[in-house]
N, C-alpha and C positions, 0 to 999 in steps of 0.2 A: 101253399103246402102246410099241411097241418103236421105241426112237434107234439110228440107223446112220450112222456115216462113210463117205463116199466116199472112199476109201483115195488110188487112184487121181486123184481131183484133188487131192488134199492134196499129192501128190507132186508133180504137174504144177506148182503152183501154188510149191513150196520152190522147184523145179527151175527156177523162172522167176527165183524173186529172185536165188538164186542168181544165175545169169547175170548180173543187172542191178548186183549189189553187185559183182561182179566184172570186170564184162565193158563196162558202161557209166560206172557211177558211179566205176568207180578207173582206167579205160583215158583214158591223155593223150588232150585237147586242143586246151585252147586253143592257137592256131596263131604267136603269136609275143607277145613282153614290151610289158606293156601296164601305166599307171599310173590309176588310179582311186581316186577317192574319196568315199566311204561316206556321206551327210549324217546327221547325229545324228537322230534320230526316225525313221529309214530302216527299216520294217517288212519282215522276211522277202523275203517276196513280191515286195515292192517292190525289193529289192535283184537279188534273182537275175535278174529279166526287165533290170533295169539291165545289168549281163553277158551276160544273153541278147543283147541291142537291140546290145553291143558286138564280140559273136561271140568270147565267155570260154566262156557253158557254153550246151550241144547242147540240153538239154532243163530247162528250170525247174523244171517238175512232177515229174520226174523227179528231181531232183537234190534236192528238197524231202524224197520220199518216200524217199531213198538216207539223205540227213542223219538224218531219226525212224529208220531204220529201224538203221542203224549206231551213231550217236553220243545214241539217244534223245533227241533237241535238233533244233532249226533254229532257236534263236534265235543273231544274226550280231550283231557290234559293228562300229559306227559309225566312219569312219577313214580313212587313205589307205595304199591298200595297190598294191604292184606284185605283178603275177603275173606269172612267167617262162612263156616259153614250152615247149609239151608238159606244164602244170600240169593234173591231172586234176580234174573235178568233187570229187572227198572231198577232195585236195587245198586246193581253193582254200576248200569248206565248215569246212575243219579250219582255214587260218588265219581265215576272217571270226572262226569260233565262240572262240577263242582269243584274237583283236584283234592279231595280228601286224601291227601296222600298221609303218607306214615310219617309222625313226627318222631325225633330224635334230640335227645336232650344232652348241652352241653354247658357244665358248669363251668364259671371262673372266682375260684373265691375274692374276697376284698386284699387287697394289699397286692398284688400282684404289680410289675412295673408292665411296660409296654413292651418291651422286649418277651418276656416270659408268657405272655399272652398272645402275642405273637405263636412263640417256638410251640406252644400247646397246642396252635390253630395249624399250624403245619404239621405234624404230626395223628392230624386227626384224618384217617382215610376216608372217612365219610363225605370231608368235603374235595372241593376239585379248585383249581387255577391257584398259580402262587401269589403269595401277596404283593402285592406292586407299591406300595403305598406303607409313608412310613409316618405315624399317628405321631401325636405331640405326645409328652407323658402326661401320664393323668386323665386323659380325653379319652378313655374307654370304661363304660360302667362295670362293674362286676356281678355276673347276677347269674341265671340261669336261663339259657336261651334254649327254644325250640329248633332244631334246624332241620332240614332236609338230605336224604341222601342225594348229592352228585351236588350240593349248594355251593357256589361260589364264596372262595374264604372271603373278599373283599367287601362283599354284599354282607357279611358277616360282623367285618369291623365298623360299614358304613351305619348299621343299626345300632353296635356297644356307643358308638360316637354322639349319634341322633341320642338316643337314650340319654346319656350323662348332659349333653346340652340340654335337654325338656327340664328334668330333674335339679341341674345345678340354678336353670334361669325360673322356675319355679319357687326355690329356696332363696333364691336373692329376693323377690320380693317380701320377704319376712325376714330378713336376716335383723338380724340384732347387734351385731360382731361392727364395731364401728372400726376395727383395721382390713373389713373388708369392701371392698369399691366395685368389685368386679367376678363376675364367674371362674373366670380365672386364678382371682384370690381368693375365693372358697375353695377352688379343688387344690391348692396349693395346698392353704390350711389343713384342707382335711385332709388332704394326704399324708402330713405330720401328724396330724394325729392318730392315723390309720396305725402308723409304726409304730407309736408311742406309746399307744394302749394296750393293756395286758388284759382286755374289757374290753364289750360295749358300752355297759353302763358307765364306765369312767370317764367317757371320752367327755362329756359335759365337762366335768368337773379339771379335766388337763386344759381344753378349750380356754376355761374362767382364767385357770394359773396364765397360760401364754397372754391370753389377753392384760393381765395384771400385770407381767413383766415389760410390754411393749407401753403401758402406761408409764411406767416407773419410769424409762427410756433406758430400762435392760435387755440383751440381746436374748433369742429366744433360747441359744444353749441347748440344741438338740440333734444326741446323738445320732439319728438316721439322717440327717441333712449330711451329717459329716461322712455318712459311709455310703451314701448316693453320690457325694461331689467324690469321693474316691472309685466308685464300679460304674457311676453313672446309670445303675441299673441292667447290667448288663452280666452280671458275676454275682452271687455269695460270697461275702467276704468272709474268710475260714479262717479268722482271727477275731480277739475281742479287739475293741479300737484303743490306742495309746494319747498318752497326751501327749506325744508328738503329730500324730494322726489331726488332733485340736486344733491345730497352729497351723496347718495345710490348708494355706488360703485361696478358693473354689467360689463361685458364683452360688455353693449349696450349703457351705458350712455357716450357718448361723452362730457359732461360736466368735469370726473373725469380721461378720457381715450382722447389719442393724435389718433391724425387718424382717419379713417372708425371704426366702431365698428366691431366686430366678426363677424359676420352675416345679412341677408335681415332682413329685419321690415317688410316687409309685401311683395305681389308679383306686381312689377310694370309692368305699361305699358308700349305701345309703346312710347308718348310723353313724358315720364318719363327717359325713356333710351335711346331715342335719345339726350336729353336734357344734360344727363349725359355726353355723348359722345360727345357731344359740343357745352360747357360753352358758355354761352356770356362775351364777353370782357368787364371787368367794375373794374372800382375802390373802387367798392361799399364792405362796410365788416359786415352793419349789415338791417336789414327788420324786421318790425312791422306789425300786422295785423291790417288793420283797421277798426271804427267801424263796417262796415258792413258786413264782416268777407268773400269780395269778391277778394278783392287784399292786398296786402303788401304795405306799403309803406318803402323803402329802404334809407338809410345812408349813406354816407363814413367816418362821423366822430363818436366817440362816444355820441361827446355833443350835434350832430345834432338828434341822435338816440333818445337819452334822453328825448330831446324838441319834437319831434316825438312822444315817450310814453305817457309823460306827456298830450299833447294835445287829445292824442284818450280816455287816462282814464278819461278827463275831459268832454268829449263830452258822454263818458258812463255815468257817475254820471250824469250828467243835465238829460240824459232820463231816468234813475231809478227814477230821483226825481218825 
């Protein structure tokens, strides 16, 4: 038995897709910018007549049989996506199949503690599930993160975490800071210094002091230790601190305690932990803030420090008066 091709429709039939891959499924339509979103479990089928019903794409079936026939796929991810206007069927097939979904941007400045970053992320209705998980302090980076509508907050913290691990085990291999052993003792430091600086550019230069002090085998003397082992990061303390406050002996107050305190005071940045990781060279052992509570003014003596105090508290009284 002899086989034969019909030459003739074979052609008819190229000559059709043709046109359809070219002429239907890539030719703009949708008629102006439009925001939707994909629900999770959202099958194929189900999604295109979703577009259809919205007047995104011309033909379903058609735009199904464009996607197998181009991209061998039509499976679409789930998500919120905007499609601009004159966006063509392969277009709009090519971001589903991709997930170009719509990003959303969430800042967390430096110095934040874990708690506050926290309460920020709960607060934020973009994302969904509650936090289950409770971070070490200091072990979240601050930065500006892309996230997604409907994104898990946890998946959220599990990346500031990843992050500040890359970054902090990064800077330990160049660290310089010989009171530092460990990642953990960087973000510590830096985290001191995160609160200490009225600056980025100083934090070098506060860096050199504490390291100078720990040399001398002086305590580090720093206020925000003392007002973490008091809130533990949990509160604003809506006082200045007392030299009673000084003497309230805590696993944070470097006042009554030799070394790094136990723990982060809050979670540092990047300029904060590089800074850590290398000091500036200086002879300097003590910094006052001055009145305009933009930069430090720095010491190497006590008596110079003194006369330094004394000068900024006198410049504050004249403008109270």
């Amino acid at each position: 038995m002899a086989l034969f091709f019909d030459t003739n429709h074979n052609h008819k039939l190229s000559s059709r897709l043709t046109y359809y891959k070219h002429y239907i499924y890539k030719e703009p339509y949708n008629p102006t910018e439009i925001e939707i979103n994909i629900p999770k479990g959202a099958k194929t089928w189900d999604t295109l007549s979703i577009l259809h019903n919205k007047g995104i794409l011309p033909y379903p079936l058609l735009t199904l049989t464009g996607s197998l026939l181009v991209n061998g796929s039509s499976k679409v991810l789930a998500g919120e996506y905007i499609f601009k206007a004159g966006t063509s069927p392969a277009e709009i097939m090519q971001m589903l199949q991709r997930g170009e979904v719509v990003e959303h941007k969430l800042t967390f400045p430096e110095g934040l503690t874990v708690c506050e970053i926290i309460t920020q992320i709960n607060l934020d209705n973009r994302l969904k599930h509650p936090v289950n998980t409770s971070p070490e302090e200091g072990s979240l980076f601050p930065s500006t993160y892309h996230i997604h509508k409907h994104q898990d907050r946890n998946q959220l913290l599990i990346k500031m975490q990843e992050t500040m691990i890359k970054i902090s085990s990064k800077l330990l291999r160049t660290n310089l800071n010989p009171y530092i052993k460990s990642a953990k003792d960087l973000i510590i430091f830096a985290s001191i210094l995160e609160k200490e600086a009225a600056n980025p550019e100083e934090m070098p230069r506060i860096a050199g002091v504490f390291v100078n002090r720990l040399r001398q085998g002086m305590r580090l003397q720093s206020d925000p230790t003392v007002i973490y082992g008091l809130t533990l990061g949990k509160f604003k303390l809506d006082r200045p601190i007392t030299r009673k406050d000084l003497k309230i002996d805590s696993a944070y107050n470097t006042y009554t305690r030799d070394f790094l305190p136990i723990g982060a005071i809050c979670c540092p940045g990047l300029a904060a932990l590089e800074a850590a990781a290398h000091p500036a060279k200086t002879n300097e052992l003590y910094f006052v803030l001055e009145k305009d509570g933009k930069r430090h003014c720095f010491s190497v003596t006590y008596k110079e420090h003194l006369e330094h105090t004394r000068r900024i508290r006198h410049l504050k009284r004249a403008i109270n008066e």
